[in-house]
C-alpha positions in Angstrom: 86.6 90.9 101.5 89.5 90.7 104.4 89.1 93.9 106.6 92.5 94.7 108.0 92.0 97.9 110.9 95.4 99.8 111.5 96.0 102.2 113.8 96.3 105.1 111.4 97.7 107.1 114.2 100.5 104.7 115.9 104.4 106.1 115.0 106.6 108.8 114.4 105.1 109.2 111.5 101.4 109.2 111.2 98.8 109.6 110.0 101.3 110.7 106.8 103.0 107.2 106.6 99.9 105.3 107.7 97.8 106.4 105.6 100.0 106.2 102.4 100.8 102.5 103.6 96.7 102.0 103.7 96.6 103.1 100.0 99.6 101.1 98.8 98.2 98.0 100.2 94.9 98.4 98.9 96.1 98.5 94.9 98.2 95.7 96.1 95.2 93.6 97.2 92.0 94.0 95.6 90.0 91.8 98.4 91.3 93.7 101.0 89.4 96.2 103.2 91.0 98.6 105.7 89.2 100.3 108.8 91.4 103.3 110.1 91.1 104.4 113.4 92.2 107.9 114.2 91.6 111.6 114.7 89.1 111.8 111.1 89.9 115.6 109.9 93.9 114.6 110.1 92.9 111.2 108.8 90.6 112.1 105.8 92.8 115.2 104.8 95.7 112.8 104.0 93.6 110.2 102.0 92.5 113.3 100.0 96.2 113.3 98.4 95.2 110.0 97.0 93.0 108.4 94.1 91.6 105.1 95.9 88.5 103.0 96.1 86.3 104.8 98.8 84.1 101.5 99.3 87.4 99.7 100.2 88.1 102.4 103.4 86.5 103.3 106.6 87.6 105.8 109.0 86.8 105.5 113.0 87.1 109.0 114.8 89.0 108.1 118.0 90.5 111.8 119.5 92.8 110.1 121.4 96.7 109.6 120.7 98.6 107.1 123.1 102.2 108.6 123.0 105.4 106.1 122.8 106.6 107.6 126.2 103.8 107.0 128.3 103.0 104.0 131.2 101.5 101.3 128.7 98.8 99.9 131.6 97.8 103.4 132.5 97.7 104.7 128.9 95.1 101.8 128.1 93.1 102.0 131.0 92.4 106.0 130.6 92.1 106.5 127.0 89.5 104.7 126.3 89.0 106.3 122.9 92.5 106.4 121.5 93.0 105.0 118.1 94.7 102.2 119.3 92.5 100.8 121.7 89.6 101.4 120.0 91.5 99.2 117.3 91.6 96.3 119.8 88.1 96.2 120.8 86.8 96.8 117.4 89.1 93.7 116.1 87.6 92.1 118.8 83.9 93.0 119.0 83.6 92.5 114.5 83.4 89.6 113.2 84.2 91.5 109.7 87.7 92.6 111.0 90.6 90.1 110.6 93.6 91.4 112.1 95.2 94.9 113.0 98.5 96.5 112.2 100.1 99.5 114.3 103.1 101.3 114.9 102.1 102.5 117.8 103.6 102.3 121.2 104.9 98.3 121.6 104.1 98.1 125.2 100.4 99.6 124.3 100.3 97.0 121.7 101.5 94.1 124.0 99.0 95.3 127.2 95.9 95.8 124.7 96.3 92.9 122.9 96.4 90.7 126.0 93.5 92.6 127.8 91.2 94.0 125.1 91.7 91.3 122.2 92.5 88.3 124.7 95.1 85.4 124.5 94.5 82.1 123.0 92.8 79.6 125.2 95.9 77.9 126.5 98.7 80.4 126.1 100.1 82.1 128.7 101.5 85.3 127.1 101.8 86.7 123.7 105.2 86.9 122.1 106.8 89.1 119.5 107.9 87.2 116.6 109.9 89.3 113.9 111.2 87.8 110.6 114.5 88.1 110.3 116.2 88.0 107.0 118.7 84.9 106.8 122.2 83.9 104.6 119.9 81.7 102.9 117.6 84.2 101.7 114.8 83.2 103.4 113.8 84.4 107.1 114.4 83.4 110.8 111.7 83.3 113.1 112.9 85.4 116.9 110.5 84.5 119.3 110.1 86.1 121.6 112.0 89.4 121.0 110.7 91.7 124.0 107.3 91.0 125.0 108.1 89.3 128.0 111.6 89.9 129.8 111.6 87.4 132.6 110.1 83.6 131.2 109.2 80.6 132.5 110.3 77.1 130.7 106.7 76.6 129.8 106.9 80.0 128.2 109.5 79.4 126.1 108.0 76.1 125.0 105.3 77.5 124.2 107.1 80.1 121.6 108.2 77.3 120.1 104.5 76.1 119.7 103.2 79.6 118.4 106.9 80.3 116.0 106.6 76.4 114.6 102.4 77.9 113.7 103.7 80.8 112.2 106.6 79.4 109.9 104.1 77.1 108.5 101.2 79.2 108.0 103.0 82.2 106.9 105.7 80.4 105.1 105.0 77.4 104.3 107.8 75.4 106.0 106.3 72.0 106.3 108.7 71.4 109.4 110.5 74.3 110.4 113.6 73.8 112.4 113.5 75.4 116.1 116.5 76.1 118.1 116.8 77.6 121.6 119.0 80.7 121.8 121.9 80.1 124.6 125.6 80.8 125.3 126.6 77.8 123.4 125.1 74.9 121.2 126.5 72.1 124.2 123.2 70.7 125.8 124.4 71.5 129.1 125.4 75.3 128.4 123.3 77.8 129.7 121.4 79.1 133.4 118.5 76.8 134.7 115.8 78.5 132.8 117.9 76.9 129.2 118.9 74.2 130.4 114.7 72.9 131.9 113.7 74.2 128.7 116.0 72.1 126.6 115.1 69.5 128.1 111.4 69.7 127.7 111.9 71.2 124.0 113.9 67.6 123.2 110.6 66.0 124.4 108.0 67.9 122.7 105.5 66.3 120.0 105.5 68.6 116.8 108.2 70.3 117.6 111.3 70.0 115.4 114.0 70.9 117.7 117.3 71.1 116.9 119.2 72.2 119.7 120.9 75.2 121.5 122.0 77.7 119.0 123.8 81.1 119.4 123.3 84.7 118.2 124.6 84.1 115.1 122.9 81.2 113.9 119.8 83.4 113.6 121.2 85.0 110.1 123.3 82.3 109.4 122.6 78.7 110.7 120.5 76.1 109.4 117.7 77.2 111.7 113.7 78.0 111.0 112.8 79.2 114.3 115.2 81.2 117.5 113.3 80.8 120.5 114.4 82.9 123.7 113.1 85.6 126.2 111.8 88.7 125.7 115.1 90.4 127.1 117.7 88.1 125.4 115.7 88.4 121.9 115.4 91.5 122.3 118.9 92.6 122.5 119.8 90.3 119.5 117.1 91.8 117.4 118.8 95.2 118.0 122.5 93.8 117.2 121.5 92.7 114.2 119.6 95.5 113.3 122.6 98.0 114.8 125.5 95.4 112.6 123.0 95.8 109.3 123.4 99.7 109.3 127.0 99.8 109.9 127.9 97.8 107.0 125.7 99.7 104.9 127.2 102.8 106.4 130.8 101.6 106.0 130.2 100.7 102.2 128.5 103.4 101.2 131.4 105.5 103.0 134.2 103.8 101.2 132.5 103.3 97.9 132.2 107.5 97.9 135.4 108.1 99.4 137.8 108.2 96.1 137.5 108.4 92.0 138.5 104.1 92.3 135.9 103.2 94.6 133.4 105.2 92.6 134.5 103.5 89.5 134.1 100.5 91.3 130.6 101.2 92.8 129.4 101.3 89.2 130.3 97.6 88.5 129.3 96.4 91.4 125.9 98.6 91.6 124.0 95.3 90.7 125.1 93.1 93.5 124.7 95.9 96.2 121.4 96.4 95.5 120.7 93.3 95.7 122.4 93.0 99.3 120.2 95.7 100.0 117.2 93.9 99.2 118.0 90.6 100.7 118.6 92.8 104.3 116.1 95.0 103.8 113.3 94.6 107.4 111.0 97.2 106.0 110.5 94.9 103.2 108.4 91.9 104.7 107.0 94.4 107.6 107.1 94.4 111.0 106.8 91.5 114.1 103.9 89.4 114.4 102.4 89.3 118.0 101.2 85.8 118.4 99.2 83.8 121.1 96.2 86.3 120.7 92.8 85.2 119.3 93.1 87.5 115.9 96.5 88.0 114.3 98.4 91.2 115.5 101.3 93.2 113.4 103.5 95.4 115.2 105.4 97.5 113.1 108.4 100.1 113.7 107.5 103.3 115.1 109.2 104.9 112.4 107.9 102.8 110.0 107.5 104.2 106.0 104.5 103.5 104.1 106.5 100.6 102.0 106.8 99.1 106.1 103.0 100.0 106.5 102.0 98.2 103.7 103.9 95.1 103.9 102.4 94.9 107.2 98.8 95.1 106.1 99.5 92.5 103.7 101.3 90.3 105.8 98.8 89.8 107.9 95.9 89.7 105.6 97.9 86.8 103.9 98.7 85.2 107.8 94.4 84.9 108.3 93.7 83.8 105.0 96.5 80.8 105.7 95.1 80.0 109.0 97.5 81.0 111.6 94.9 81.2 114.9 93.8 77.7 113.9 96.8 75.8 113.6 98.0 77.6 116.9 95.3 75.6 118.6 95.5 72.5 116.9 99.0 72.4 118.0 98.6 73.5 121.5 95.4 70.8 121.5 98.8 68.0 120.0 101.1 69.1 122.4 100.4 68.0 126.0 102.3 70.3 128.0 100.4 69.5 131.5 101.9 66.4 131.1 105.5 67.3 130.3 106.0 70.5 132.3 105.4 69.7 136.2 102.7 72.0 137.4 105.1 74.3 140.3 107.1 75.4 137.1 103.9 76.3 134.6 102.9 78.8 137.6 
């Protein structure tokens, strides 16, 4: 059996959402195992509004909430016994546990995973990596988008590493296509930190790498992989989410607006449901946080139980395919000692 903990306690709304999204996953997976960590008596009264298999679920009593407002490095230094902490150090003290899912507070889930769960021997910092749904109805790899705000060219190069992992563990792309997100697809657009990284990026073994691409490749280019900084990614993460619900908005505005468009809604119910579908986040989950030793799913803070469980799932599926190994063996195949000058690793 895969044990999956999740911070039944992270986002707006737990342990309501958390705990439905528990429950959903387990009929979905019947090798799957979930450890909950939160306060028990909230915990255990929302699992009573369920039929599930009891063997399948453990609870942890951790009385401690980290809130999303509060100082990430102080909050996990002083509550020792919040539910998402004590998620970290059980993932990493049980060999049993596979990975861990929260909604919780991103820069708790960045500063625990680094100092409780530990990096990957080799990596220099974890990254957020979201899938983002394409034109081609697949998904687009961001990496990194908001983990790390200020990045060094051995950084980015090695989200390239750690996205090229992920695409082919978790998606099978035999040899996904990486791009570098710049100003412009010209090799010699961009500030210094684009312009080293390209250059190193065009020299990398195992890396497919296609180029510079711009923000709007990442929906609809022939691209696998976006790499960027945490601060650039992260602001084209929030575009695209910001651009996906104002066309929704729009449509569903005008389609209600007059007796025609209503008529017309009917006939065209089909395909806009499908649109839906095809640009729907919540449906594969939320962002993976790779370069730590056990795999790490950071979901929405106001994630639904549909988000919850997709998350649990994703990442049981990421262990089972191997992602923490393959991260190594690449970073083991790819020298970058001998391709990155040591004064710019540091």
């Amino acid at each position: 059996m895969i044990k999956i903990i999740l911070d039944a306690m992270g986002g707006d709304n737990a342990p309501a959402a958390t705990v439905c999204g528990a429950v959903e996953a387990l009929k979905a997976d019947k090798e799957l195992g979930i450890v909950l960590t939160g306060r028990s008596e909230a915990v255990s009264a929302e699992l009573a509004k369920y039929d599930y298999d009891k063997s399948r679920i453990e609870i942890v009593d951790c009385p401690e909430v980290i809130e999303m407002n509060e100082v990430p490095t102080v909050a996990i230094r002083t509550k020792k016994n919040s539910s998402i902490v004590t998620a970290f150090r059980l993932l990493k003290e049980r060999e049993d546990i596979c990975a861990l899912v929260t909604a919780g507070s991103t820069g708790a889930a960045i500063v625990g995973g680094q100092t409780v769960l530990g990096r990957i021997r080799g990596v220099n910092r974890a990254a957020l990596c979201p899938a983002i749904p394409n034109s081609r109805g697949g998904y687009t790899l961001l990496c990194d988008c908001g983990a790390n705000a200020e990045c060094k060219p051995v950084m980015l190069c090695q989200f390239a590493i750690l996205a090229t992992a992920y695409a082919q563990a978790g998606f099978g792309i035999k040899s996904p296509k990486v791009g570098l997100l710049n100003n412009g697809t010209e090799e010699h657009k961009g500030d210094a930190l684009r312009q080293e990284t390209y250059g190193y990026l065009s020299k990398m073994k195992g890396i497919n790498f296609v180029g510079n691409v711009e923000g709007r490749d990442i929906m609809t280019g022939d691209i696998d992989i976006a790499v960027s900084d945490g601060f650039s990614g992260n602001i084209a993460l929030k575009s695209i989410e910001g651009c996906g619900k104002l066309v929704l908005g729009v449509m569903k505005k005008e389609l209600s607006s007059t007796l025609r468009s209503k008529i017309g809604y009917l006939f065209a119910k089909k395909a806009i449901r499908n649109m839906r579908a095809q640009l729907d986040f919540d449906k594969f989950g939320g962002a993976l946080l790779l370069g730590l030793k056990k795999p790490v799913v950071k979901t929405h803070g106001s994630s639904k139980p549909q988000t919850i469980a997709a998350s649990v799932l994703n990442a049981a599926q990421i262990y089972r395919n191997g992602l923490v190994p393959e991260i190594e063996r690449m970073l083991g195949e790819t020298d970058l000692q001998s391709l990155i000058p040591a004064a710019e690793e540091k």
